[in-house]
C-alpha positions as CSV (number, residue, x, y, z in Angstrom):
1,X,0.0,0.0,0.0
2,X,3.1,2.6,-0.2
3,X,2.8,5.3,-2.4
4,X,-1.3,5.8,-1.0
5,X,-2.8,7.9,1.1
6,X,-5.9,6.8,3.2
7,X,-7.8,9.4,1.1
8,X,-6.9,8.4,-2.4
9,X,-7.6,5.0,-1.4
10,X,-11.0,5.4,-0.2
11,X,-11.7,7.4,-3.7
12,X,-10.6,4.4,-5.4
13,X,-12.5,2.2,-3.9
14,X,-15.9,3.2,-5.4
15,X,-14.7,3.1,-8.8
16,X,-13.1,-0.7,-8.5
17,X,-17.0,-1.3,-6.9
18,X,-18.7,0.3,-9.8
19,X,-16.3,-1.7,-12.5
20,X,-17.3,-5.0,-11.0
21,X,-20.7,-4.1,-10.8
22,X,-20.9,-3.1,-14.2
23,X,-19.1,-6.3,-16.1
24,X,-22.3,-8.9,-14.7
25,X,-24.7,-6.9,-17.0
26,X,-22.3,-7.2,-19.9
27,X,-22.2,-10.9,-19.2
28,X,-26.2,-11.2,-19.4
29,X,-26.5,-10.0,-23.3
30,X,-25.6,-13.4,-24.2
31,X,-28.4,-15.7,-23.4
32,X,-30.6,-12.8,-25.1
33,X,-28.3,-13.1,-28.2
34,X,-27.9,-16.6,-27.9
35,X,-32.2,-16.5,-28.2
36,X,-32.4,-14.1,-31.1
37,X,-29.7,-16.7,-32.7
38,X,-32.2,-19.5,-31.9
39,X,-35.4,-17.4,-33.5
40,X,-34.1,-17.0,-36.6
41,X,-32.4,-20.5,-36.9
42,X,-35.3,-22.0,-36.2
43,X,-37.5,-21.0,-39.2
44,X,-34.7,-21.8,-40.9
45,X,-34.4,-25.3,-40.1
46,X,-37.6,-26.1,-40.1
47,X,-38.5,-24.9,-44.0
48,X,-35.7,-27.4,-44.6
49,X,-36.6,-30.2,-42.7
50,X,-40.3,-29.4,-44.0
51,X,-38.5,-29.3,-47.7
52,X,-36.4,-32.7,-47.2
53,X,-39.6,-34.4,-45.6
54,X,-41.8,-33.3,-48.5
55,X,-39.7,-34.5,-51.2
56,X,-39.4,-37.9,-49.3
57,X,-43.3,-37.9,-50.0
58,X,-43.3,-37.0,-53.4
59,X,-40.8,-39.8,-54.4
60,X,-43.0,-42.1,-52.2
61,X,-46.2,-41.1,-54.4
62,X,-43.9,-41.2,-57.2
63,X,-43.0,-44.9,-57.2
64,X,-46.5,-45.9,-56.3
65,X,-47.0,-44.1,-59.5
66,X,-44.0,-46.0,-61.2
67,X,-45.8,-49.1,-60.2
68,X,-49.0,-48.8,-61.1
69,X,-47.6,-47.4,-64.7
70,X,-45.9,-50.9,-64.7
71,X,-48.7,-52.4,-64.4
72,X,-50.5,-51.0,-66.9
73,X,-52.5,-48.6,-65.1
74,X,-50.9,-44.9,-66.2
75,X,-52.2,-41.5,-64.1
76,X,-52.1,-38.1,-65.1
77,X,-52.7,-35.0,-63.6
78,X,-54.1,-31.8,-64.9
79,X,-52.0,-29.6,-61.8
80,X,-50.7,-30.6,-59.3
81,X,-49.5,-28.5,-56.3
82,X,-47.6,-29.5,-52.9
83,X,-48.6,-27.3,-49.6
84,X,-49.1,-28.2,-46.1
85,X,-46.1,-26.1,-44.2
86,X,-45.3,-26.0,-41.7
87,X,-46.4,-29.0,-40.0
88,X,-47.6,-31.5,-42.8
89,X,-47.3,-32.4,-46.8
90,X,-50.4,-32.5,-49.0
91,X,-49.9,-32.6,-52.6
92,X,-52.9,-32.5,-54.5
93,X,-54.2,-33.3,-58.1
94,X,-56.3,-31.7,-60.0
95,X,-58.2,-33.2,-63.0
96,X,-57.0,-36.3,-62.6
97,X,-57.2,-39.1,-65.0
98,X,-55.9,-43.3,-65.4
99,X,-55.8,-45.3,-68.7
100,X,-56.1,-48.7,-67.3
101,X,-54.4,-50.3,-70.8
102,X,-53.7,-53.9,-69.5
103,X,-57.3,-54.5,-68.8
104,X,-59.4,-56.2,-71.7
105,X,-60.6,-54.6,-72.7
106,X,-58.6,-51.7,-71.6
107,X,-60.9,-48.7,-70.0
108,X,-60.4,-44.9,-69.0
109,X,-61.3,-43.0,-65.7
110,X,-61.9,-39.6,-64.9
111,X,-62.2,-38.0,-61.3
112,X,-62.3,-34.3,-60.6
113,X,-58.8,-34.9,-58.4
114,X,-57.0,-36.6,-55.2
115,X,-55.4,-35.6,-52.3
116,X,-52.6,-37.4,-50.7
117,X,-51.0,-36.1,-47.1
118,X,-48.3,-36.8,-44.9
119,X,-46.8,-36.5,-41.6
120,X,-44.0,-34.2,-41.3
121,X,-42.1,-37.1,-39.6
122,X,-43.3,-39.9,-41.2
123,X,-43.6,-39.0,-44.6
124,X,-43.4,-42.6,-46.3
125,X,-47.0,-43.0,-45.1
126,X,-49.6,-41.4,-47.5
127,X,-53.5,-41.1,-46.6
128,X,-55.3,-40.0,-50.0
129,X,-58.8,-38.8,-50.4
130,X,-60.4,-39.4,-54.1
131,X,-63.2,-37.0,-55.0
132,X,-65.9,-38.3,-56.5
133,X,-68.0,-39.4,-58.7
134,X,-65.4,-41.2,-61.1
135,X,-66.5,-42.2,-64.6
136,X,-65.3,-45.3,-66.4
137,X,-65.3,-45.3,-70.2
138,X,-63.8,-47.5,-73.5
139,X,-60.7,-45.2,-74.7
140,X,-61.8,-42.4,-77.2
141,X,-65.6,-43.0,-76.2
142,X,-68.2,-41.8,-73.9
143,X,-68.6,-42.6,-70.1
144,X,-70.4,-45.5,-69.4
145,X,-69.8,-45.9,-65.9
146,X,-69.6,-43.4,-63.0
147,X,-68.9,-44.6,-59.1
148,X,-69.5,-42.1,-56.7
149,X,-68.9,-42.5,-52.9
150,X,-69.0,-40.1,-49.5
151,X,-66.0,-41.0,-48.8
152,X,-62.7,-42.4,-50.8
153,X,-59.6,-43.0,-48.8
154,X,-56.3,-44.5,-49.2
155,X,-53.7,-45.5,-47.4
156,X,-49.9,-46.4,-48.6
157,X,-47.5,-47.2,-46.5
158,X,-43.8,-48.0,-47.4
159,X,-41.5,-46.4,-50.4
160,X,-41.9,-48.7,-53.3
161,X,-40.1,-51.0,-54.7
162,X,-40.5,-52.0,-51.1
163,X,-44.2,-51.4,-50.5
164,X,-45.4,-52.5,-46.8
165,X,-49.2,-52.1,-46.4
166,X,-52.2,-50.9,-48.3
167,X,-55.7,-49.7,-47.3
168,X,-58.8,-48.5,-48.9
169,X,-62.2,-47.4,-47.6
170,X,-65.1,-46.2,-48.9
171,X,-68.2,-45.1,-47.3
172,X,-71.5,-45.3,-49.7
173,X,-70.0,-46.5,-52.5
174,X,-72.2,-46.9,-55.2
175,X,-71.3,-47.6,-59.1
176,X,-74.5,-47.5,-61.8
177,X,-74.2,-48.1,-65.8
178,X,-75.5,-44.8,-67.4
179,X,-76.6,-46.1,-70.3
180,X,-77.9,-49.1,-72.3
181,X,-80.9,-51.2,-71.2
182,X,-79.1,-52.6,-68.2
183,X,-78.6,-48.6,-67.2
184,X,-79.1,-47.9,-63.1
185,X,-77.5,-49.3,-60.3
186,X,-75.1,-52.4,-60.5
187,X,-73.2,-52.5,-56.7
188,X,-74.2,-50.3,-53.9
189,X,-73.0,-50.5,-49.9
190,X,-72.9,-48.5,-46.7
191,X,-68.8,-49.7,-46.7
192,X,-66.6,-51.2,-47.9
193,X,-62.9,-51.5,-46.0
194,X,-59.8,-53.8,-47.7
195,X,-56.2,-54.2,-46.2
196,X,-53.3,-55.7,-47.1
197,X,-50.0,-56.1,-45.9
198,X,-46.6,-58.3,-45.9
199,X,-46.4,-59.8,-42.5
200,X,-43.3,-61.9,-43.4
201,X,-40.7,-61.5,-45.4
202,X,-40.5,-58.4,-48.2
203,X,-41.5,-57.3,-51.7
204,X,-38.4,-58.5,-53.0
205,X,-38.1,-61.7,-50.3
206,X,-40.9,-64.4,-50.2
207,X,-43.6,-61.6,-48.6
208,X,-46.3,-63.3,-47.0
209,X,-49.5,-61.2,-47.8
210,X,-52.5,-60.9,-45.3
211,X,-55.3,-59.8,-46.8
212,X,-58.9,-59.1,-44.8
213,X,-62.0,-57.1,-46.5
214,X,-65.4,-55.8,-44.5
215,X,-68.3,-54.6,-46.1
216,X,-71.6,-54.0,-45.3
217,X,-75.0,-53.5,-46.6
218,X,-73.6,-54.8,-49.5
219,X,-75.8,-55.5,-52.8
220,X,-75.9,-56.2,-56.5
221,X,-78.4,-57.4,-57.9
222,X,-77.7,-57.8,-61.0
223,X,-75.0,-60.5,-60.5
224,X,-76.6,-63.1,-58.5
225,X,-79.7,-64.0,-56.7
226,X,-77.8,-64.2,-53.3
227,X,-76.7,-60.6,-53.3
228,X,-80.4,-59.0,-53.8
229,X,-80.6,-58.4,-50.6
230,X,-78.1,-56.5,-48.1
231,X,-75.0,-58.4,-47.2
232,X,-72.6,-58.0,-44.5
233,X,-69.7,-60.2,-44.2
234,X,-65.6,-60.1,-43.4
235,X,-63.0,-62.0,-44.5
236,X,-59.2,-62.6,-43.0
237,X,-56.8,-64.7,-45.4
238,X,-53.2,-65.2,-45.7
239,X,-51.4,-65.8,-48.9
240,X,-48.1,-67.6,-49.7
241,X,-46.0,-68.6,-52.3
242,X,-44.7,-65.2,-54.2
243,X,-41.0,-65.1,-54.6
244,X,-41.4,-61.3,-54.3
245,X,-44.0,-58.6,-55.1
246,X,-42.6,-57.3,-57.9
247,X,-45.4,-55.3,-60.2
248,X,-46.8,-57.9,-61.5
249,X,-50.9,-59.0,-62.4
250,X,-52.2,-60.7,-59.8
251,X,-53.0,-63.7,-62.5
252,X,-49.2,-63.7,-63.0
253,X,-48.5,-63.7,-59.0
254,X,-51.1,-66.8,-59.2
255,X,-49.3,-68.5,-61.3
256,X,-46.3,-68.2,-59.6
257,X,-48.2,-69.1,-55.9
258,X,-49.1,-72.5,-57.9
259,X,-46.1,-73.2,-59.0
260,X,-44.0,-72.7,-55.7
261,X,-46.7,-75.2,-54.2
262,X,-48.2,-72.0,-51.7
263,X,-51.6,-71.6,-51.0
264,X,-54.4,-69.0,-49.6
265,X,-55.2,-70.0,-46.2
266,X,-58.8,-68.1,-45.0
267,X,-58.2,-67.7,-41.2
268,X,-61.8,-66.5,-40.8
269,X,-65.2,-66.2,-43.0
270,X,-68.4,-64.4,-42.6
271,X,-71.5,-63.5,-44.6
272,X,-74.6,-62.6,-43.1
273,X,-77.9,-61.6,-44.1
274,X,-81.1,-60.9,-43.1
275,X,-82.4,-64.6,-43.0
276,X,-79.4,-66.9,-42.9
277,X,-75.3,-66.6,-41.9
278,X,-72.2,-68.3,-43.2
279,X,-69.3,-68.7,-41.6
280,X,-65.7,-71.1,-42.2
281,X,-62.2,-71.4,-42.4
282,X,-60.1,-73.8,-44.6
283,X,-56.9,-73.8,-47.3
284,X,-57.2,-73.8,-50.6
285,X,-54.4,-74.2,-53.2
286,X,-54.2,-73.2,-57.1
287,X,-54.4,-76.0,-59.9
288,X,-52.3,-76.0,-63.2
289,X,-56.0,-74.8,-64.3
290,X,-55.5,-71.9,-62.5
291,X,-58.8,-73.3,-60.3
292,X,-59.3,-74.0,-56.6
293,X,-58.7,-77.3,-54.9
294,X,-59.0,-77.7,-50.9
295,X,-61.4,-77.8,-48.1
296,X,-63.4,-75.5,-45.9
297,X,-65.5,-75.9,-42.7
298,X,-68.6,-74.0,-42.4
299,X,-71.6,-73.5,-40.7
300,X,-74.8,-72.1,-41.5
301,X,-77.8,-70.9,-39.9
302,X,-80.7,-70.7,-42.6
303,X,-79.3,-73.2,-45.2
304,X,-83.3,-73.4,-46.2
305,X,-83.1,-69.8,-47.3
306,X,-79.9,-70.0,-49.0
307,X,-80.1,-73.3,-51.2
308,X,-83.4,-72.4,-53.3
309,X,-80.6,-69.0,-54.4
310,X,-77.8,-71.2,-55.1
311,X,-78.6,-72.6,-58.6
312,X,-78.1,-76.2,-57.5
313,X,-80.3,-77.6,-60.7
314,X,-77.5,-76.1,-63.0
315,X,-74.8,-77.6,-60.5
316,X,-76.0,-80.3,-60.2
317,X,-76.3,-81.3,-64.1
318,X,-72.3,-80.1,-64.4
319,X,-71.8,-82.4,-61.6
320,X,-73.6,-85.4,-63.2
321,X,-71.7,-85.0,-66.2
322,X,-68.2,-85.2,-64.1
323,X,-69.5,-88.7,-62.0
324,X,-70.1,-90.1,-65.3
325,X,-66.7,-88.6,-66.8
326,X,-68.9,-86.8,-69.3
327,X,-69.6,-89.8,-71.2
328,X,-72.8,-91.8,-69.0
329,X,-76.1,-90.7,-68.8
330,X,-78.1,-88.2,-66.5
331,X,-79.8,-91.4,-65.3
332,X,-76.5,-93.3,-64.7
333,X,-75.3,-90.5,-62.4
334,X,-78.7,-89.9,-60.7
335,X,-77.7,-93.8,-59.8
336,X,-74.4,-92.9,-58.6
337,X,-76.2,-90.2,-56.4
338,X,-78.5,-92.9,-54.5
339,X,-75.3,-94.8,-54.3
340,X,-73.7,-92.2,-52.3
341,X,-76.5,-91.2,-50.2
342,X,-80.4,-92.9,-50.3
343,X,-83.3,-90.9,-52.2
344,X,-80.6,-88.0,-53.2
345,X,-81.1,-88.9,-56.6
346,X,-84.8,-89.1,-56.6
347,X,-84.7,-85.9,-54.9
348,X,-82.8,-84.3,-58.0
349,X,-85.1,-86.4,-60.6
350,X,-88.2,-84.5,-59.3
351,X,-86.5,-80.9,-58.5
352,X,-87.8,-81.6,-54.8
353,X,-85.8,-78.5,-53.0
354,X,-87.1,-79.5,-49.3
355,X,-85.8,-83.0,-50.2
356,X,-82.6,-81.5,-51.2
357,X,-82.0,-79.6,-48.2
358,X,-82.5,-82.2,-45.9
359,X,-80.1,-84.4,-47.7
360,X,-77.7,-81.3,-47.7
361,X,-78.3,-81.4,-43.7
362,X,-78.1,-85.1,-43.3
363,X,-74.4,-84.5,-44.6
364,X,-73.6,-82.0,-41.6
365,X,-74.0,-82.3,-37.9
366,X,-76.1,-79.9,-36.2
367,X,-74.3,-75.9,-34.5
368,X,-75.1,-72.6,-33.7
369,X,-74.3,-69.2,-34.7
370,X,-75.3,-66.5,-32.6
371,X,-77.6,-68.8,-30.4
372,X,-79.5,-69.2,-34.0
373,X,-80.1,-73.4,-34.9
374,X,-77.2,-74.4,-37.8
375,X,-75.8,-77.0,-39.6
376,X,-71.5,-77.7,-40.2
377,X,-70.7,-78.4,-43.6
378,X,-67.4,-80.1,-44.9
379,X,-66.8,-78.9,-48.1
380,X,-64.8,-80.3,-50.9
381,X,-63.4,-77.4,-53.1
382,X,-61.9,-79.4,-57.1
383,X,-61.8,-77.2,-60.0
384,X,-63.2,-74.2,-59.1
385,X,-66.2,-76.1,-58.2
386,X,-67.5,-76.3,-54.3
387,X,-69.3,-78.6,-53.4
388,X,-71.2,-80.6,-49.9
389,X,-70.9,-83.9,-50.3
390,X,-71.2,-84.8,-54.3
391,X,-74.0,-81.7,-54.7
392,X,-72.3,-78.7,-56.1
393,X,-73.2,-75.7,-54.5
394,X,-70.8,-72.9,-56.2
395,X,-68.6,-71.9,-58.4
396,X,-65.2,-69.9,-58.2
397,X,-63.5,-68.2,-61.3
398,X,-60.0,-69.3,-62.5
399,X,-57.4,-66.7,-61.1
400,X,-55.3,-67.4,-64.6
């Protein structure tokens, strides 16, 4: 302390006070730059996380495109737009149109436009909404169909050529001819839900396809006798036996489950109407015919009501003509028929439909559905052709 007075050392004093009270509020500028630093970084950042995700979404919709167009079905759009910041991705279509050109015949459809959206986060996952209505018509000519719905969505899930999941529903779908003497409504429902997905494996890897579909209120007329009145029903199958799902027609990818020795397996079935319900499970396989062969279990409550809608008569003569190898008589297979079962072929001589049901219930043993009185059917699926016992009962299309 030499060279100080006590006086010039108390006048110092204040000043050294005031210098380190001053350098604490310097210190405290930089959180409040550090924020302003943050602010405006973080618009920033997020119009290019917002950017990145987007076109993730576009080439997601893209290759969905890419393999539709490989299958033969081709899109277009009159305009299409991207929007959605900042927190999601919708890119929408205007006057939007799809040449279906490996359909025969081939066919056109119009809609006014889609809409797909996507998460910010998760933008491999696209829900779309379709307006309707849609018209369907040859190429070059006028509409002939138009479907209309109050609701349209889909669901796509995955970034092709690795697609994971897909999932449509519609709510009121209806689709009517417009013209011709046939013109009005053909199919009509309250919904209609279908999902699909790889539970095993991959699109390029031996994917194991699961495949369920719900409707209800379901009708169409024109088609069959059974489907005049409202339907509701749900199905749950699982399908293997694709080396990978490549784009490909599903005839080709049935051809391919036959030769690889897969099959469909239907976990659960169920169809229900006003006076009668249906429900099984079984495996069925693919012939070199491209037909179904295997066996289902089912149960029904109101096989009266159903039969007389079946068309057994018509059946029933294709299956007379395969007993007798297509070479015997109607009356030499109507013996075959009493063979197999007493008074089953008298039954069939006279058209006698009570007789015919009770022989269809004498081949089952008696259930319930639903606390409702049923009967459990084996039945034999060759050909394509199904049938309970040696009576046919239906008929399934060729898948090639």
């Amino acid at each position: 302390m030499s060279g100080q007075s006590p006086s010039s050392m108390m006048r110092s004093a204040p000043r050294s006070l005031r210098k380190r009270q001053a350098e604490p509020r310097r210190r405290r500028l930089w959180p409040f730059l550090a924020l302003a630093a943050v602010i405006i970084a973080l618009p920033v950042g997020w119009n290019l996380l917002w950017s990145y995700a987007a076109s993730i979404a576009n080439e997601a919709l893209a290759g969905w495109i890419s393999r539709e167009a490989a299958l033969g079905r081709v899109y277009a759009c009159g305009l299409q737009t991207t929007s959605g910041f900042p927190f999601g991705i919708i890119m929408r279509c205007d006057k939007a149109a799809a040449a279906f050109n490996s359909n025969h015949p081939p066919f056109n459809v119009n809609a006014s436009g889609f809409t797909f959206s996507a998460q910010l986060f998760r933008p491999t996952l696209l829900h779309g909404d379709i307006d309707g209505p849609v018209t369907l018509a040859d190429p070059g000519g006028p509409p002939i169909f138009t479907a209309n719905w109050s609701k349209a969505q889909i669901t796509l899930l995955g970034l092709p050529p690795e697609p994971e999941r897909v999932t449509i529903a519609l709510g009121a779908p209806r689709l009517d001819r417009l013209a011709g003497p046939n013109s009005g409504m053909i199919f009509q429902a309250d919904r209609i839900d279908v999902d699909g997905r790889i539970i095993q494996g991959s699109a390029t890897n031996n994917p194991v396809i699961e495949a369920s579909g719900r409707f209800t209120a379901a009708k169409a007329p024109g088609f069959h006798p059974l489907l005049a009145e409202p339907l509701d029903g749900e199905i749950d199958a699982i399908m293997r036996g694709f080396k990978d799902f490549s784009p490909r027609s599903w005839p080709a990818l049935f051809r391919e489950m036959q030769a690889s020795g897969g099959g469909i397996e239907i976990r659960s079935l169920r169809v229900e109407r006003a006076d009668a319900i249906v429900v099984g499970d079984g495996t069925l396989r693919v012939n070199a015919h491209g037909k179904l062969d295997g066996a289902l279990e089912v149960t029904v409550a109101g096989v009266e009501n159903i039969v007389p809608l079946l068309g057994i008569d018509q059946l029933i003569g294709q299956g007379i003509d395969r007993l007798t190898g297509g070479t015997g008589s109607p009356a030499q297979g109507l013996g075959m028929l009493d063979r197999l079962l007493p008074g089953l072929g008298g039954a069939v001589r006279e058209g006698a439909g009570a007789s015919l049901i009770e022989s269809i219930k004498k081949m089952g043993k008696p259930a319930q559905i639903d606390n409702k009185p049923a009967i459990a059917l084996p039945l034999r699926v060759e050909d394509g052709i199904i049938y309970v016992g040696v009576i046919p009962v239906g008929v399934v299309p060729a898948l090639f």
